[in-house]
C-alpha positions as semicolon CSV with decimal commas, in nm:
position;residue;x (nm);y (nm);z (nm)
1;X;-1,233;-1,454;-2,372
2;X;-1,028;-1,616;-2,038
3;X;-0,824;-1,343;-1,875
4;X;-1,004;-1,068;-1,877
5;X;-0,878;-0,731;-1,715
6;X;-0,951;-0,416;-1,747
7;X;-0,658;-0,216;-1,910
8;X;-0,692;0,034;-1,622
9;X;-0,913;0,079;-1,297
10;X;-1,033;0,420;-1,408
11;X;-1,286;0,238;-1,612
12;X;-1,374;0,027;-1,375
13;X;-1,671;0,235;-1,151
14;X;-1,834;0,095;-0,872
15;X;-2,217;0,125;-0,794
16;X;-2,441;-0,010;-0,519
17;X;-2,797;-0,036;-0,666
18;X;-3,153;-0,100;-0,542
19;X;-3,237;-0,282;-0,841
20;X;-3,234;-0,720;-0,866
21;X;-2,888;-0,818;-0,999
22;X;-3,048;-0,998;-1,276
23;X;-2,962;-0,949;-1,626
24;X;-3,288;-0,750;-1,676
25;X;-3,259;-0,578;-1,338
26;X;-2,879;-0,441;-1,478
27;X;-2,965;-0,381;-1,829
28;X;-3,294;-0,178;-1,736
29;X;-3,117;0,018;-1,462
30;X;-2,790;0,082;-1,629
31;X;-2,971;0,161;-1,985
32;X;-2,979;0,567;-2,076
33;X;-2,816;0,576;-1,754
34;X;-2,536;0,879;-1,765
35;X;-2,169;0,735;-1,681
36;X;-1,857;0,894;-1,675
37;X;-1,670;0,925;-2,036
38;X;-1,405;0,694;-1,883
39;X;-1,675;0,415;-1,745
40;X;-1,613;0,088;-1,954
41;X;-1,712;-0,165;-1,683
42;X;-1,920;-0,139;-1,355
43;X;-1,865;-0,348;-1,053
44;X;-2,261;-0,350;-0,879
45;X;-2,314;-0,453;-0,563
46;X;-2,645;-0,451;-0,371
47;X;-2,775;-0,275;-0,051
48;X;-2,729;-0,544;0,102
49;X;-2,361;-0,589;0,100
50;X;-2,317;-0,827;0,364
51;X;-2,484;-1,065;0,144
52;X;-2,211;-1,056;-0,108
53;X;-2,406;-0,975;-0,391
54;X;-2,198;-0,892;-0,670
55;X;-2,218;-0,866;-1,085
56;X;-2,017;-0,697;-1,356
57;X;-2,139;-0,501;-1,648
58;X;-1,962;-0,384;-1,913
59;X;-2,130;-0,073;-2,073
60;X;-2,111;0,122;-2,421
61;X;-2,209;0,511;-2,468
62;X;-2,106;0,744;-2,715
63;X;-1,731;0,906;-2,710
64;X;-1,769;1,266;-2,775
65;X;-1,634;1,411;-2,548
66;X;-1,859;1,479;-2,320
67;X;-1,802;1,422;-1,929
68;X;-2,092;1,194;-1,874
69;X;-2,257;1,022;-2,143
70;X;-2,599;0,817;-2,169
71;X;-2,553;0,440;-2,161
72;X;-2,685;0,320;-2,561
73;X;-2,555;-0,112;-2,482
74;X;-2,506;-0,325;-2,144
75;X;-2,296;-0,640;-2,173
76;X;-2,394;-0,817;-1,853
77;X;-2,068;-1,059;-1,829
78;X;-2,121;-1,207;-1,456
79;X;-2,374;-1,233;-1,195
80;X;-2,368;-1,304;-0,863
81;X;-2,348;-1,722;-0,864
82;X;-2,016;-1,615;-1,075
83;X;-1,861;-1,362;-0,891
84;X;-1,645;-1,298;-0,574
85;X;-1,613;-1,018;-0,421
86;X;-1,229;-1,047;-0,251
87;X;-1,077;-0,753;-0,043
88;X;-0,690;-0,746;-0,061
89;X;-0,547;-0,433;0,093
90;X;-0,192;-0,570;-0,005
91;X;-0,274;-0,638;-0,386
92;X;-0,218;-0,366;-0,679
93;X;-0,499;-0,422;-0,900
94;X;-0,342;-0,298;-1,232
95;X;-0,157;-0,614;-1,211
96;X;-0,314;-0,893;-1,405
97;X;-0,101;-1,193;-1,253
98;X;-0,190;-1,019;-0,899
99;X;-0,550;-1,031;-1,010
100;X;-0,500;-1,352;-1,086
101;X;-0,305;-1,457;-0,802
102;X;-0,591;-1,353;-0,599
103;X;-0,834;-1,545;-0,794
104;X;-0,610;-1,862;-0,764
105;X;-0,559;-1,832;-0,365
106;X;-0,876;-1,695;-0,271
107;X;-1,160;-1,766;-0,490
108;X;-1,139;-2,087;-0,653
109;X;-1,429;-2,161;-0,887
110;X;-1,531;-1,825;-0,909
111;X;-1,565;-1,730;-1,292
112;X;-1,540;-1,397;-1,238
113;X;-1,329;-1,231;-0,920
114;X;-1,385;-0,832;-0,796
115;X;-1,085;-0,783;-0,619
116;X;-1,062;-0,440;-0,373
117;X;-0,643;-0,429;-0,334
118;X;-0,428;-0,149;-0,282
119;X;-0,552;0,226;-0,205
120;X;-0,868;0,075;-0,252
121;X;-0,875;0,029;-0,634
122;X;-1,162;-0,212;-0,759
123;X;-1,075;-0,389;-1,034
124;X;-1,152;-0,765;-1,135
125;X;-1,042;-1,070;-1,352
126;X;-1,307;-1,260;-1,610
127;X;-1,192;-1,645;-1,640
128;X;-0,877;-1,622;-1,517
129;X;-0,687;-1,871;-1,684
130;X;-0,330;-1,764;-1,578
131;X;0,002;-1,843;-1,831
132;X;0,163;-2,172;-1,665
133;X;0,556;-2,086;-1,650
134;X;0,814;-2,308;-1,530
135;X;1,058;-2,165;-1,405
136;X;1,362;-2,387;-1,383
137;X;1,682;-2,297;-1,134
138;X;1,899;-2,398;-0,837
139;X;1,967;-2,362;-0,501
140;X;2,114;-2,222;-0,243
141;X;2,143;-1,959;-0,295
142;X;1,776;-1,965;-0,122
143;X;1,543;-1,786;-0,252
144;X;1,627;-1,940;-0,567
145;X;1,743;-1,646;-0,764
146;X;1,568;-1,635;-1,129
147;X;1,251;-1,751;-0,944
148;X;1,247;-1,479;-0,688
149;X;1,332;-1,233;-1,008
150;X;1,086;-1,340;-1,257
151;X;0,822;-1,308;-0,915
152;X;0,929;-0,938;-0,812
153;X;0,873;-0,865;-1,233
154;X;0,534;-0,948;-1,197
155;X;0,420;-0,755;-0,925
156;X;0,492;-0,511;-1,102
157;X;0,391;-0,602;-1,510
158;X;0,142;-0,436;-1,536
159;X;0,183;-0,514;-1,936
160;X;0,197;-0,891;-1,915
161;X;-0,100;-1,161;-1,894
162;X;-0,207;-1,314;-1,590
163;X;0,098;-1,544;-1,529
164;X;0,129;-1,803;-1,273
165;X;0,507;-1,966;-1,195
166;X;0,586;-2,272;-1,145
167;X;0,927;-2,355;-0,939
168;X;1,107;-2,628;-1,062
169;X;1,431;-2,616;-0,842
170;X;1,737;-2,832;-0,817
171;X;1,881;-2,851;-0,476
172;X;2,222;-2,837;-0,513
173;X;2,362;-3,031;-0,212
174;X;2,119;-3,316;-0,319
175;X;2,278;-3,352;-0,660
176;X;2,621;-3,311;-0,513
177;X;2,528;-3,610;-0,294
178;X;2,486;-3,843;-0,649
179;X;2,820;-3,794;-0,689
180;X;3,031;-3,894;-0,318
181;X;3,339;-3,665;-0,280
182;X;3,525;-3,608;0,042
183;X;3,594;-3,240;-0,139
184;X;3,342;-3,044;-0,324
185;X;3,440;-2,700;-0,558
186;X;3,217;-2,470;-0,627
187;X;3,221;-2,155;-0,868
188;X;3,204;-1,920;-0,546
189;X;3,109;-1,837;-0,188
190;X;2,805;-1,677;-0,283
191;X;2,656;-2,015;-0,330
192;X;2,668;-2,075;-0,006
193;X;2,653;-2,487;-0,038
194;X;2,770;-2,672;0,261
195;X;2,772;-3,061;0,216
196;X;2,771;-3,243;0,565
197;X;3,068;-3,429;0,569
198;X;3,254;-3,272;0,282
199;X;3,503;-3,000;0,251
200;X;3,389;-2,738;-0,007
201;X;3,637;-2,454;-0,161
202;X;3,550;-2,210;-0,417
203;X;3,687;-2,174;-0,745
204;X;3,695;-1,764;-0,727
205;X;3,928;-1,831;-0,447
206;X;4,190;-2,017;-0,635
207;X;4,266;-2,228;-0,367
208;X;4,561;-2,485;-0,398
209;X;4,488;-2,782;-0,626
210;X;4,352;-3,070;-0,465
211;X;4,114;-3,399;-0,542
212;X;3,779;-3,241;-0,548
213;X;3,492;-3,273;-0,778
214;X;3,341;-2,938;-0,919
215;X;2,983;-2,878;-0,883
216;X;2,974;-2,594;-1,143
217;X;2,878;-2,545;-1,560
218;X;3,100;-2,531;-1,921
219;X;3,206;-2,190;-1,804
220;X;3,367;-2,303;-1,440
221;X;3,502;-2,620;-1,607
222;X;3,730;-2,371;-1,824
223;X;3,812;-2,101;-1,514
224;X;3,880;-2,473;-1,404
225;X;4,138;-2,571;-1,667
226;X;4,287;-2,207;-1,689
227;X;4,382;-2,182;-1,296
228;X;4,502;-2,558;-1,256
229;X;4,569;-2,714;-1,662
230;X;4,310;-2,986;-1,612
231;X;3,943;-3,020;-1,582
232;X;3,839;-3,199;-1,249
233;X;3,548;-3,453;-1,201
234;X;3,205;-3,260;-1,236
235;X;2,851;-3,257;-1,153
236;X;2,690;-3,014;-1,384
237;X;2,484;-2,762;-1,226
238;X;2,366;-2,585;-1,577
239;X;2,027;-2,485;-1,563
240;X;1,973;-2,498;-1,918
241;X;2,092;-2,802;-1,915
242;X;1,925;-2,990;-1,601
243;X;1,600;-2,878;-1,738
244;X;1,547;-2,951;-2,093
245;X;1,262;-2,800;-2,314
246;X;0,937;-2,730;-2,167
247;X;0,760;-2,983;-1,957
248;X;0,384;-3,021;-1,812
249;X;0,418;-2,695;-1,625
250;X;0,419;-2,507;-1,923
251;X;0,685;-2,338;-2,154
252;X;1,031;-2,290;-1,956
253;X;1,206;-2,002;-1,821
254;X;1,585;-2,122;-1,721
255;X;1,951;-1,959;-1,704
256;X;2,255;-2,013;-1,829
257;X;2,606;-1,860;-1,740
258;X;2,720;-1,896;-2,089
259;X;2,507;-1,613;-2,205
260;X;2,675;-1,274;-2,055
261;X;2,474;-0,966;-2,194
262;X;2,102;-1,106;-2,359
263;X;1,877;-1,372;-2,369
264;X;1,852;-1,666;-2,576
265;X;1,473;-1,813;-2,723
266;X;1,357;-2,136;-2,840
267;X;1,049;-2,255;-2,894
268;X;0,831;-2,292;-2,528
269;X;1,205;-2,217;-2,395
270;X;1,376;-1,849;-2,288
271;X;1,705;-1,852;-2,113
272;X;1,836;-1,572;-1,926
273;X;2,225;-1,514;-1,828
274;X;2,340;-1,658;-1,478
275;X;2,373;-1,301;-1,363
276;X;2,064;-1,155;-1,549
277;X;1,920;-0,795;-1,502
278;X;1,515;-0,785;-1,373
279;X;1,514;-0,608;-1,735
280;X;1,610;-0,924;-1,913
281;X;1,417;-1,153;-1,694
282;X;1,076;-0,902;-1,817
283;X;1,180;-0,944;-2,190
284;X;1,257;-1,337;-2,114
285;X;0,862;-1,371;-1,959
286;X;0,696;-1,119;-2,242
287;X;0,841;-1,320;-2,491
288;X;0,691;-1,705;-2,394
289;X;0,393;-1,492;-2,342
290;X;0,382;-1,394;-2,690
291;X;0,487;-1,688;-2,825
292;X;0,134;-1,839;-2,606
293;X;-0,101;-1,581;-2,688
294;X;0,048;-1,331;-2,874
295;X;-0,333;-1,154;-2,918
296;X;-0,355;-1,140;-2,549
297;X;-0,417;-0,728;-2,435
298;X;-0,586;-0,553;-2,110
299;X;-0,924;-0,468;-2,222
């Protein structure tokens, strides 16, 4: 099964061992060996931990109760050639896109990655193949806002696959620039779009009427025709529209400033207001993530 993560570090134990990190040498040591009652999977490293030798066991023993029980199965799922061993004081490792992250940056080709993160948890990832999620928005504002977002939810999901994002950002200036304009409006200052050679106003300003052309979406176009009785030359700077459907990076996460107070789905697509909450950006990734692998779970 790719993505494999333990549903909490508590069953994750750690144990340095004499014996050869073989699948013999595990199963015979760790057999009718007593673990604790929360022990599901064992991270072993030898003596010898300089040389890096590292394997992960997954072990069964009866639940009764007991604080310690004897060890009745052992699942050997990596060995050393597999495994890195990765030490990431900055990473929480009840994350499973951190766990992943770290797997992606640091350990390439590794099938299976131990990773030793923050207060010196030990937990690990088993074929991390990471959700592909493009996310699709503009700037400036810089960072690009939803992309920043949908990156500060997943340091935290901690109930989410292993998810990797993929920016797919419009510079704004650059698609003013198909359009020439000695005058430029946009929605407001918070933009923060200057365009060498170009005057820019902002709509939330109501400055005086003038030849401009708007960079904005449907819903400036009308603040547009409501303040001045017309609707001005335009570049459209809809997210949902400049990037439409999902692409090769995998389903799409966009925005729109049409939606005010929840999301919108389509299939491989979830769109998130202009303005949305880090609560709506969550329920925006959980639900392409279903819609991938909806049997996905920490183990």
């Amino acid at each position: 099964m790719a993505n494999l993560v333990p549903g909490q570090y508590r069953k994750v134990s750690v144990a340095t061992v004499d014996a050869p990190l073989t699948a013999e040498g595990l199963t015979g040591h760790f057999l009718g060996r007593e673990v604790y009652r929360h022990t599901r999977y064992v991270v072993v490293r030898d003596r010898d931990r300089d040389g890096g030798g590292t394997a992960v066991v997954e072990v069964d023993h009866p639940d009764d109760g007991s604080l310690f029980a004897p060890v009745k199965a052992v699942e050997v799922l990596a060995l050393p050639p597999e495994c890195a061993y990765v030490v990431a004081p900055e990473v929480d490792t009840a994350i499973p896109s951190s766990l992943a992250a770290v797997a992606r940056e640091q350990a390439q080709g590794a099938r299976c990655v131990v990773v030793e993160g923050r207060y010196r948890h030990v937990s690990f990832i088993l074929d991390p193949q990471p959700l592909r999620i493009r996310v699709g928005d503009v700037e400036p504002p810089a960072p690009a806002k939803l992309l920043d977002q949908a990156r500060r939810v997943l340091e935290v999901a901690e109930d989410l696959p292993p998810i990797e994002l993929v920016p797919d950002v419009v510079d704004l200036v650059a698609l003013a620039r198909t359009r020439p304009s000695a005058a430029y409006l946009l929605p407001c200052q918070g933009s923060g779009v200057e365009v060498d050679g170009a005057a820019v106003e902002f709509l939330d300003q109501r400055p005086p009427r003038r030849p401009w052309t708007l960079l904005g979406c449907a819903r400036s176009r009308a603040i547009h025709e409501w303040f001045y009785g017309d609707v001005p030359e335009t570049v459209d700077t809809c997210p949902r529209r400049l990037f439409a459907g999902p692409g090769p990076g995998g389903p799409l996460l966009t925005k729109c400033c049409l939606l005010e107070d929840r999301n919108a789905e389509e299939p491989g697509v979830a769109v998130v207001p202009w303005g949305a909450s880090l609560d709506l950006v969550g329920r925006a990734l959980a639900a392409l993530a279903a819609a991938e692998d909806p049997a996905w779970a920490p183990a």
